[in-house]
C-alpha positions in Angstrom: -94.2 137.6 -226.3 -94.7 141.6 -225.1 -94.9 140.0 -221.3 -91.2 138.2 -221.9 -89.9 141.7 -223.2 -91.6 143.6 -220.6 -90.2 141.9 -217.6 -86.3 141.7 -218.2 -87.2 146.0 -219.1 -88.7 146.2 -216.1 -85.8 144.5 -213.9 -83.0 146.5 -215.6 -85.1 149.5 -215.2 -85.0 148.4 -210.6 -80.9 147.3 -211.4 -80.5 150.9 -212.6 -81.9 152.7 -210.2 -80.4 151.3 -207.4 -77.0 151.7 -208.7 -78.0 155.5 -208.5 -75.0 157.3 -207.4 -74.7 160.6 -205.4 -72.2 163.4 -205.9 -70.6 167.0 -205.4 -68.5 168.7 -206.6 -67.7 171.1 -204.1 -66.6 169.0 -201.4 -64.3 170.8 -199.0 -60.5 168.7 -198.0 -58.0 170.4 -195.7 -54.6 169.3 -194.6 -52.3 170.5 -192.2 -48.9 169.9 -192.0 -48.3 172.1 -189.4 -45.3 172.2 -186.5 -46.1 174.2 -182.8 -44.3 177.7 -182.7 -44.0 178.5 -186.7 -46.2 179.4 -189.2 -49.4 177.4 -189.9 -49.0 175.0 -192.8 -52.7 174.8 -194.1 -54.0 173.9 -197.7 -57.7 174.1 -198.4 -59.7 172.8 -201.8 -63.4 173.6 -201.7 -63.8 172.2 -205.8 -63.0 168.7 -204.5 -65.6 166.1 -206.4 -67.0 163.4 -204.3 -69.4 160.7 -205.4 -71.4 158.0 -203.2 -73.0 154.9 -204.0 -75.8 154.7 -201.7 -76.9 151.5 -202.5 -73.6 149.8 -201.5 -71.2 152.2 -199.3 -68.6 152.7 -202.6 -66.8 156.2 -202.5 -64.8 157.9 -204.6 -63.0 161.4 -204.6 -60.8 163.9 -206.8 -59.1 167.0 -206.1 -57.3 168.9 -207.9 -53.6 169.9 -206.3 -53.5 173.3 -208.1 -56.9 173.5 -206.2 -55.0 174.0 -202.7 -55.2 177.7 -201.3 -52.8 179.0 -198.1 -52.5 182.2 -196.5 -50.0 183.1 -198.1 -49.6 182.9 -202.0 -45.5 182.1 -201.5 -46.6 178.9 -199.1 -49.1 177.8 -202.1 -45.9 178.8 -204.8 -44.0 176.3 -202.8 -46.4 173.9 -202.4 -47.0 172.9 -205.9 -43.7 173.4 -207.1 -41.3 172.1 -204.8 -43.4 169.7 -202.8 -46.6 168.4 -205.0 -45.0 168.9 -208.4 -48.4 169.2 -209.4 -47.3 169.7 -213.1 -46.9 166.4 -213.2 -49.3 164.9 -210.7 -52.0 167.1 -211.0 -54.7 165.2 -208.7 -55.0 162.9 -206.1 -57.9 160.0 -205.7 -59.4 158.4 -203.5 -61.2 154.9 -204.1 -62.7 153.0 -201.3 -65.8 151.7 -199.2 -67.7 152.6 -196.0 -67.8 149.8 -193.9 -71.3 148.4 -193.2 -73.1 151.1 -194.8 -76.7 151.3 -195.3 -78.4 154.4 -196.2 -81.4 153.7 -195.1 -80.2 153.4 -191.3 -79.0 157.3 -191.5 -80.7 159.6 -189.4 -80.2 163.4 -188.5 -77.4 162.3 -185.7 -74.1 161.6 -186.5 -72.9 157.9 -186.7 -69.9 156.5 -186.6 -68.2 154.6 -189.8 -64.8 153.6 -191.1 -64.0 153.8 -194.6 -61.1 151.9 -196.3 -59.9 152.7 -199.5 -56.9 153.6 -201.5 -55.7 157.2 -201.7 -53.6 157.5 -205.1 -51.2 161.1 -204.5 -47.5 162.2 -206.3 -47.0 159.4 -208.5 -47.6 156.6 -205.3 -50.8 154.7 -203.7 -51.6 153.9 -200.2 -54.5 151.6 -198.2 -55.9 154.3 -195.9 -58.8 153.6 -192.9 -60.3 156.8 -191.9 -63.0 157.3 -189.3 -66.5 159.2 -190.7 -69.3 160.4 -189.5 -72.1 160.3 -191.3 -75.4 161.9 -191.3 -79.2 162.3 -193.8 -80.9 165.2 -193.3 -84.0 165.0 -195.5 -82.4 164.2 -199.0 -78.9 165.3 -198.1 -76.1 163.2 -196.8 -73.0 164.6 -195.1 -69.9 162.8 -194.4 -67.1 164.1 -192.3 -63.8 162.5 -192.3 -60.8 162.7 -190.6 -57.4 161.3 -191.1 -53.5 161.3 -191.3 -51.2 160.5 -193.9 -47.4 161.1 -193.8 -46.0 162.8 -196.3 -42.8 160.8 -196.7 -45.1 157.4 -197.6 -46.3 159.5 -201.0 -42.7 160.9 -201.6 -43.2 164.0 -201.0 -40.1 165.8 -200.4 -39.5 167.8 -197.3 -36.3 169.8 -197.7 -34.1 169.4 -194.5 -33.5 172.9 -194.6 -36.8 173.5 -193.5 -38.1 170.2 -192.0 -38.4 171.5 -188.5 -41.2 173.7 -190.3 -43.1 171.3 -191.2 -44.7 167.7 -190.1 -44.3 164.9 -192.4 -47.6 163.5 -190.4 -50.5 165.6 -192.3 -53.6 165.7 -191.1 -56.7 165.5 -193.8 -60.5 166.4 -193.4 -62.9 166.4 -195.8 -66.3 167.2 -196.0 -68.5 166.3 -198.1 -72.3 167.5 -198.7 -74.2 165.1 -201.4 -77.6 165.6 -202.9 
């Protein structure tokens, strides 16, 4: 009887520990919407949480809008209020998968992944296939991705007054350092 009660234990106790997920909550995500000849148009959020699934390549990601800091405190004024109305979308996630990962094949040098996912930002959602590269240095793993979204997909607003300014093709990185 205790060796019928034992076992299932047992197998849960394997099933739960290899759904163990990894995360941070200091991931780092930068954009730039920027045009040649004017002022830069860059946004960073170093409290950006970021959570990995080793066992079968899930990701997942949240950043705060209000958590974007310019240059200049006028460009971040602007940036929430007239462009993110991050009042009343106050986050943007990101759901998705990196494509034939295994963590046990990670290694100190880069490699090369794509990740596909949905990126959820201003009240709209988008399938998004971003390039990575990935890396495991002792029991850290770094990812590094890079990719482009426009703005006008999410409905983000860009005044015509000053669309010359800015590029409605904004370029994201993030960077992510789980433990």
């Amino acid at each position: 009887m205790k060796k019928t009660i034992v076992m299932p234990m047992i197998l849960a106790s394997f099933l739960v520990f290899s759904q163990e997920k990894i995360l941070t909550k200091s991931s780092t995500i930068t954009f730039e919407a920027s045009v040649p000849s004017f002022q830069p148009v860059l946004g960073t959020n170093t409290n950006v949480t970021f959570v990995l699934n080793p066992a079968t390549g899930e990701i997942a990601s949240l950043a705060l809008i209000k958590g974007f800091q310019f240059e200049m405190p006028l460009m971040e004024e602007h940036f929430n209020e007239n462009y993110m109305e991050s009042d009343k979308y106050p986050k943007a996630i990101f759901r998705g998968k990196i494509e034939k990962f295994d963590s046990n094949n990670l290694t100190e040098d880069y490699k090369d992944y794509l990740i596909k996912g949905n990126l959820e930002l201003h009240g709209k959602s988008r399938d998004i296939n971003a390039s990575a590269k990935i890396t495991r240095t002792g029991s850290r793993i770094t990812i590094i991705s890079d990719f482009a979204v426009n703005a006008s997909d999410f409905g983000i607003p860009i005044p015509s007054l000053i669309k010359y300014k800015l590029d409605d093709r904004v370029k994201v990185q993030i960077i992510a350092v789980l433990k």
